[in-house]
C-alpha positions as CSV (number, residue, x, y, z in Angstrom):
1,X,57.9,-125.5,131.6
2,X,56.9,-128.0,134.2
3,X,52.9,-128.4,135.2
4,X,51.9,-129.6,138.6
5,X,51.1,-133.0,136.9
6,X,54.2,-133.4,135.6
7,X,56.1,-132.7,139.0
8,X,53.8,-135.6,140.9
9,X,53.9,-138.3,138.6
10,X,56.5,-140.7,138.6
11,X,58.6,-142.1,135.5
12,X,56.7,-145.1,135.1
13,X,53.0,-143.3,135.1
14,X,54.5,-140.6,132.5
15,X,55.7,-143.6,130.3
16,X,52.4,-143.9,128.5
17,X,52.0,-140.5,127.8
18,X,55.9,-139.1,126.4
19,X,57.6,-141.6,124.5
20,X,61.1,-140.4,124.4
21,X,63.0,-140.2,121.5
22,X,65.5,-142.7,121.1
23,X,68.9,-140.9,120.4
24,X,71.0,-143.0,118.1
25,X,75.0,-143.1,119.0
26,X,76.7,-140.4,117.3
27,X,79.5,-142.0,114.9
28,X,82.8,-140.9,115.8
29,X,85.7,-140.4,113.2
30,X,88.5,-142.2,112.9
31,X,90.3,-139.1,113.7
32,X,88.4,-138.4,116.8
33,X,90.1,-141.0,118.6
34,X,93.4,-140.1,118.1
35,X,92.7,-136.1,118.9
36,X,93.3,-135.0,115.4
37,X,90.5,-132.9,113.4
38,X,89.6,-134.1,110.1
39,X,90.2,-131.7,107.6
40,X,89.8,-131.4,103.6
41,X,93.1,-131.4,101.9
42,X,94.0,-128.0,100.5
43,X,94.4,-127.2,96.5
44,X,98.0,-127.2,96.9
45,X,98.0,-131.1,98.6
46,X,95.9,-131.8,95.7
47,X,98.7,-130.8,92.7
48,X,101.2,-132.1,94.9
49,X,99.2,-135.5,94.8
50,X,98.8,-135.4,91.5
51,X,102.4,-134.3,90.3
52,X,103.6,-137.1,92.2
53,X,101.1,-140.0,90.4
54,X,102.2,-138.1,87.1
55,X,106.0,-138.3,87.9
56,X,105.2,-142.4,88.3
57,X,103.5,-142.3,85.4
58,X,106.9,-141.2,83.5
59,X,109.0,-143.4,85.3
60,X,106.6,-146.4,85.1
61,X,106.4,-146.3,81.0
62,X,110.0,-146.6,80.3
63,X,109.6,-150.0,82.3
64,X,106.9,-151.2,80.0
65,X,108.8,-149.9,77.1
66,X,111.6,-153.2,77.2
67,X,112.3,-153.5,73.7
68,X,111.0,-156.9,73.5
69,X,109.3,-156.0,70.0
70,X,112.5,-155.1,69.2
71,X,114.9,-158.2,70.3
72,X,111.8,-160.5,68.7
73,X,112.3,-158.9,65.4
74,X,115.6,-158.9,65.3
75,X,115.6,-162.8,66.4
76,X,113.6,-163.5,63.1
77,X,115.7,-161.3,60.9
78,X,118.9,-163.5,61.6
79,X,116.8,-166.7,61.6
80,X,115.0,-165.6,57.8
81,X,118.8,-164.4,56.9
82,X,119.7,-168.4,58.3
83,X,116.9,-169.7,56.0
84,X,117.5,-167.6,53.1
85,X,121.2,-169.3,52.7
86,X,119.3,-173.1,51.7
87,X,115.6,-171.6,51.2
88,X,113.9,-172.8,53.3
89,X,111.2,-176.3,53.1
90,X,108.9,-173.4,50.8
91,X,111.8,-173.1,48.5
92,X,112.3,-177.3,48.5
93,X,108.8,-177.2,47.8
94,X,108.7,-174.8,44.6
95,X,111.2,-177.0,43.3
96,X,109.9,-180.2,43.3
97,X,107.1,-178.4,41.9
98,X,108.6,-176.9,39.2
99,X,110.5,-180.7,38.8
100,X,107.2,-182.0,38.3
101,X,105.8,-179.8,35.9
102,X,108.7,-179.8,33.7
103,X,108.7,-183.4,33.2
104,X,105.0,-183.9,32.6
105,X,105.3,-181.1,29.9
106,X,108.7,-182.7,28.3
107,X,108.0,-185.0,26.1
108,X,110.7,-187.9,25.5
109,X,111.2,-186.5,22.1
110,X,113.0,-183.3,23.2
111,X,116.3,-182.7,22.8
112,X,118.3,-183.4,26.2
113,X,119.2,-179.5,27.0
114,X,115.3,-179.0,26.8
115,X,115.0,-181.6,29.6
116,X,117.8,-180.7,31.3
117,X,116.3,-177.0,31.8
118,X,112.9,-178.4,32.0
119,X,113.2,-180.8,34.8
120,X,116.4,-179.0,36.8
121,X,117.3,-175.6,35.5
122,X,113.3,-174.6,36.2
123,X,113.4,-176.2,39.9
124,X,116.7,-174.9,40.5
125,X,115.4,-171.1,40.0
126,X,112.4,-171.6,41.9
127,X,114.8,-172.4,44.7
128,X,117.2,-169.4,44.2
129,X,113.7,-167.2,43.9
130,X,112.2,-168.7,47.2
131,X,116.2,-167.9,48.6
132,X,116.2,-164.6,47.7
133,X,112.2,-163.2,48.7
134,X,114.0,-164.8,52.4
135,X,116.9,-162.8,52.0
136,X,114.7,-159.3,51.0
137,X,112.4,-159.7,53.9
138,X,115.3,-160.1,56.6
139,X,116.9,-157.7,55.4
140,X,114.5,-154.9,55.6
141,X,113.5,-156.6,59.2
142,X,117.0,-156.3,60.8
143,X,117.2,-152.7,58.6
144,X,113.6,-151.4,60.5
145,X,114.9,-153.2,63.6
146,X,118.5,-150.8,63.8
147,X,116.5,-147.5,62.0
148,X,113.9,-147.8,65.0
149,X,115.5,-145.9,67.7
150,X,115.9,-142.9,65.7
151,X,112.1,-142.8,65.3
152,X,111.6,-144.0,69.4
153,X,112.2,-142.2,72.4
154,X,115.7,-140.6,71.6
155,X,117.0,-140.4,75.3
156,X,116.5,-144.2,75.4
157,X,119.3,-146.4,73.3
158,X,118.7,-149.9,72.3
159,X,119.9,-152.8,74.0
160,X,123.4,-154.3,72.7
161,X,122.3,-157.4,72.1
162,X,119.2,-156.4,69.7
163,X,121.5,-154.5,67.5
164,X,123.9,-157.6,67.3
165,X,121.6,-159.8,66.5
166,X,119.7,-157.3,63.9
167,X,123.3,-156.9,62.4
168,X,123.8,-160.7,61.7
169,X,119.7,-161.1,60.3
170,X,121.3,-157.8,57.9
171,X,124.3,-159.2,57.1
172,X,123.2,-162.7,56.2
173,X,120.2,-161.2,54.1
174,X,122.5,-159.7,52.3
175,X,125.0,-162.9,51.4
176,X,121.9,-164.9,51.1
177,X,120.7,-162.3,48.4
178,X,123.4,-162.0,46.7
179,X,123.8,-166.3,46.7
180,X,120.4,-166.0,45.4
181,X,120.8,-163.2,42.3
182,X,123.7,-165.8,41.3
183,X,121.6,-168.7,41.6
184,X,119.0,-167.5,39.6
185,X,121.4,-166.0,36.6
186,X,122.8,-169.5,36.3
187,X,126.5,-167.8,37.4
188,X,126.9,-170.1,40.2
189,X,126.5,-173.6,39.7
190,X,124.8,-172.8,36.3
191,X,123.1,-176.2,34.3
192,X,125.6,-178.3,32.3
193,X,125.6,-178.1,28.4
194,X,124.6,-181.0,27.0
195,X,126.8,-181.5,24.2
């Protein structure tokens, strides 16, 4: 309600007395400016949101899942099969080793076939030993390599080329083994008699 002071006094003189209120700019939304109400999703946008993020989920882990574990250990089962054929710079090791040893505990009085096994039938079984622990591990490494599917995701079969290569670090454990067994008993390329 307007006094009679009010009505006769001009802006500037009422100035002093009101300060107005400064209105600040009301924010408009995004949506306001294209004539579309903003509105809360409803519970059913929210499962549908989330069943699609969980379907990615599923389809995203099979990608990360490449079997690269898999080919890796299947690579050093054929390379430790490889080594296990000549044993390896370990197994040239041992037997210089054992070569050593067995002529600084010979003495030049013992009979030659004392040597003989002393200096070379000693290093030569190191070798064959070194040979064969080769063998053993890749072996069970290609074996864990071809049993692991059966244990993994069952509708997801392993790459060709894993199981070839997992098949050769198998298959030349096994000749390296047995190369190593006969080594070591002295039924291949057993020490010469020395009469």
């Amino acid at each position: 309600m307007a006094t009679k002071t009010d009505v006769t006094k001009t802006d500037d003189e009422r100035a002093p007395e009101e300060v107005p209120v400064a209105e600040a700019p009301e924010k408009e939304a995004p949506e306001a400016e294209t004539g579309t109400e903003r509105t809360e999703p409803s519970a059913e946008e929210h499962e549908e949101h989330d069943e699609i993020l969980a379907e990615d989920d599923e389809t995203a882990a099979p990608r990360e899942k490449s079997g690269v574990g898999q080919g890796a250990a299947a690579v050093v089962s054929a390379a430790l099969g490889l080594v296990s054929l000549n044993g390896g710079w370990i197994g040239t090791l041992a037997s210089a080793r054992a070569q050593l040893i067995g002529q600084l505990k010979t003495s030049s009085t013992a009979s030659v076939s004392q040597q003989i096994k002393a200096v070379y039938g000693d290093s030569w079984h190191a070798t064959a030993l070194w040979a064969g622990l080769f063998a053993i591990v890749a072996l069970v490494t290609g074996a864990v390599v071809l049993i692991r599917p059966a244990f993994g995701a069952p509708g997801r079969p392993q790459a060709p080329w894993i199981k070839s290569v997992a098949w050769a670090g198998v298959s030349l454990g096994v000749i390296g083994l047995l190369l190593a067994v006969l080594k070591y008993s002295d039924a291949l390329l057993g020490l010469p008699s020395a009469s």
